[in-house]
N, C-alpha and C positions, 0 to 999 in steps of 0.2 A: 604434179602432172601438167596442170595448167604450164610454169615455166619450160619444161622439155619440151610444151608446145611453140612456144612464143620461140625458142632458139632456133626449135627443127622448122622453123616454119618458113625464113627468107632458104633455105637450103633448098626443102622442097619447091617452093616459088622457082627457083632456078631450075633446077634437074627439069621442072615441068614448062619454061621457056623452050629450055636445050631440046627437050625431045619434043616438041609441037615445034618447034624451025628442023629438026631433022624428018619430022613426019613419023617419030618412031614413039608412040604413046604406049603399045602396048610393048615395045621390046623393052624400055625403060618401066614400067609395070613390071613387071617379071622380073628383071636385074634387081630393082629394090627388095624385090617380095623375096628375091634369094638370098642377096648381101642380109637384107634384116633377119631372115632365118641364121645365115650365119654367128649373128652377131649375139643372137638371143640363146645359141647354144651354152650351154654352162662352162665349158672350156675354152670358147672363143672367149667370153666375157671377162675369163679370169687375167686373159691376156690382155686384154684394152686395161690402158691407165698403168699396166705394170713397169715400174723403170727399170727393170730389167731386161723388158724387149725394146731396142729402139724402134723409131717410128718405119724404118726402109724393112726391120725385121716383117712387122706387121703386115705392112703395106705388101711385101712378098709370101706372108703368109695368106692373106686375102688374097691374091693376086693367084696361088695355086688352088686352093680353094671355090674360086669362080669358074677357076679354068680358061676356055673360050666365050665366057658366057661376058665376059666386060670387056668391050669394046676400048682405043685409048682411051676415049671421052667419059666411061666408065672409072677406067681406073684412075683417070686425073681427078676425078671425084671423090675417090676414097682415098685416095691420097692428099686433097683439101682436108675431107673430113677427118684424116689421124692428123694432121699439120694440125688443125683447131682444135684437138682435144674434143671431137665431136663423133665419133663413130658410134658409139655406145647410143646415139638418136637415131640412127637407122630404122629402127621400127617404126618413131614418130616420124622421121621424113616419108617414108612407104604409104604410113596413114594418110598426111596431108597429101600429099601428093595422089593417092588414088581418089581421093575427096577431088580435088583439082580435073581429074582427068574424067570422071563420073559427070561434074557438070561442064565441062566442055562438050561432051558423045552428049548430053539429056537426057543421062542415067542416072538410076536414086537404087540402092538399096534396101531393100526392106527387109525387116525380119517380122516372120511370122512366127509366132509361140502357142501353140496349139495342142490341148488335151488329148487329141488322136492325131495320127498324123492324117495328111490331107493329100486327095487323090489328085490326079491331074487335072480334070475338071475342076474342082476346088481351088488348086492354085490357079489357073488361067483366069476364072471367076476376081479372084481377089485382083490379079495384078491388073487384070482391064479396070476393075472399079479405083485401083490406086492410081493407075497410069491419068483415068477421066479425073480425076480429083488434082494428081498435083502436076498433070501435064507435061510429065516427063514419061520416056521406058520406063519398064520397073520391072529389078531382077530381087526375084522371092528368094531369102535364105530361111527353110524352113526347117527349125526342130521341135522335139513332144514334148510336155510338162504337163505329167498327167494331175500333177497338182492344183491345175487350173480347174480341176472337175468337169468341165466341158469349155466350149466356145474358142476364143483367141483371143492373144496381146497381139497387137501389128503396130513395129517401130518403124517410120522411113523418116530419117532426117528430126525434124524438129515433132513434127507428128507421132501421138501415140492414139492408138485405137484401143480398148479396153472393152470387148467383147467377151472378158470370160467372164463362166460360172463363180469361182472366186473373185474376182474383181466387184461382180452384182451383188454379193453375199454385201464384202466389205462395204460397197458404199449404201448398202440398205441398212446395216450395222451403224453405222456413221447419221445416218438419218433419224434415227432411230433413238438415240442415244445425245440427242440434241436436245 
């Protein structure tokens, strides 16, 4: 994993130059987030790498595919990217690159993992107290785990918050057993 990162990574560096001088973060946001659904489909996949399809096949199979949705500068892109035998990082360049464009806007991600799900009030509560802690916005991606028995996990970035009922168990077991 780590390598598919290191390779997707000067790609995304680029795409995310290309689109902060064009002004267009979020239009490129959404082109990758589409190209890399593309790419993750099981039958596009099966076509990447095949030497049975040359690279203009592909390149015109993406190309109808996108539709209107890839601009030239789009498709000179995926067209770099089958020239380098690099299509198949599309997912990873989408990752880095919205990681990129998150700290550019002073956006973070959070995930919150929560025994119930959690009302509005709840979430507003959370991302203010996240937003005053790591001084950035903060957009909540919230799902259940009722396995947690109550409380939350909240992941943003490097930060883990360990608020559940399971989590207390474990580390009073751990204390415990010392």
């Amino acid at each position: 994993m780590a390598e598919k990162t290191t390779i997707a990574r000067p790609y995304a560096e680029a795409v995310f130059k290309l689109a902060q001088q064009q002004g267009k973060l979020k239009d490129w946001s959404d082109r990758l987030q589409l190209c890399a659904a593309i790419v993750s489909d099981p039958q596009m996949a099966s076509l990447i790498g095949n030497p049975k399809i040359s690279n203009e096949q592909l390149a015109g199979l993406f190309g109808e595919l996108c539709g209107d949705k890839l601009d030239q500068h789009g498709k000179n892109f995926i067209a770099t990217l089958i020239e380098n035998d690099r299509l198949g990082l599309l997912p990873e360049i989408a990752g880095l690159y919205e990681q990129a464009r998150a700290e550019a806007e002073g956006v973070i991600t959070a995930e919150v993992i929560s025994a119930l799900p959690l009302d509005d009030t709840q979430q507003k509560k959370i991302a203010a107290s996240l937003k005053k802690r790591l001084g950035r916005e903060v957009v909540l991606e919230c799902e259940v785990d009722e396995s947690l028995l109550g409380g939350a996990v909240i992941r943003a970035g490097d930060l883990v918050i360990d608020g559940s009922a399971k989590g207390q168990v474990e580390r009073l077991a751990h204390v415990l057993l010392r």
